[in-house]
N, C-alpha and C positions, 0 to 999 in steps of 0.2 A: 504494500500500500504506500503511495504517496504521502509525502507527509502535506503536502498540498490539498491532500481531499478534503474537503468541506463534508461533517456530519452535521446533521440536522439538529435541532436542539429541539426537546420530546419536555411535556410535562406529561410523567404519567400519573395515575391513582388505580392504586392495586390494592388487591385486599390481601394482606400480611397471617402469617400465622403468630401466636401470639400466646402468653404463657397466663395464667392465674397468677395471685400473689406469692408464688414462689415457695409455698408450703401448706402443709397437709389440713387441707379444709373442705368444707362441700363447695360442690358446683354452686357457681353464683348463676340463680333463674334467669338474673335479669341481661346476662349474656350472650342472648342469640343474634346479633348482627353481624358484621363482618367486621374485622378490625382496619380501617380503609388508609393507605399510606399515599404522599403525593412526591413524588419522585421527579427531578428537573436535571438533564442533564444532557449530552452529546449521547444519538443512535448507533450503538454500531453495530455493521451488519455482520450477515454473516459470514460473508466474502472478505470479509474487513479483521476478524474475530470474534464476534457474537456466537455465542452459545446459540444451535440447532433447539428450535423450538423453546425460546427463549426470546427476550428482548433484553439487550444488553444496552447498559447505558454506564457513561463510561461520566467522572467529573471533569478532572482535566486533561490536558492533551502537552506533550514537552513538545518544543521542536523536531527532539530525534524520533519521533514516533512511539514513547511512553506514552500507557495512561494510568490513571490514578483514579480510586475507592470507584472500582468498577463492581456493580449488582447487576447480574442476571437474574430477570425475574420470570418464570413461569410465563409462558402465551395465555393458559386457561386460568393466572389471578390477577389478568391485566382488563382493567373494565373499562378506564376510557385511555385516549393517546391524544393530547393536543398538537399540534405542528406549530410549535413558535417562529415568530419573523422577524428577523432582525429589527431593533429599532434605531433608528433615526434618526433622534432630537439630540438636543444638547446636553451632554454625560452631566455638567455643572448646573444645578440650576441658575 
């Protein structure tokens, strides 16, 4: 890969697995939803190194082609994927 290549910048919200208080209690009733996490960061595919039946999303990117606190998250616990667009205006306000 190019270190040239432009990845897509992804917001995603995935639903997480997720622990109880960490020791020996009853199930809490009121816990049936999904535990929902929102994840912002560069796409990379598969071709690129993305994990097969995964969405891989990577934080930063070096020059030489590192990257950094990359999570591959499950296809089937990814619920929505925004496509962000670069912006525009002025970094300062």
């Amino acid at each position: 890969m190019s270190q040239e290549t432009e990845h897509q910048h992804v917001l995603l919200v995935w639903a997480d697995a997720h622990a109880g208080e960490g020791h020996w209690d009853t199930l809490d009733p009121d816990d049936k939803e999904e535990h929902l996490v929102t994840t912002c960061g560069m796409l990379i595919a598969e071709a690129d190194g993305g994990k097969p039946k995964h969405l891989t999303i990577a934080q930063s990117k070096s020059p030489d082609g590192f990257f950094d606190h990359v999570i591959h998250i499950p296809q089937g616990m990814v619920r929505t994927v925004t496509f962000l667009k670069p912006y525009t205006g002025p970094i300062v306000p």
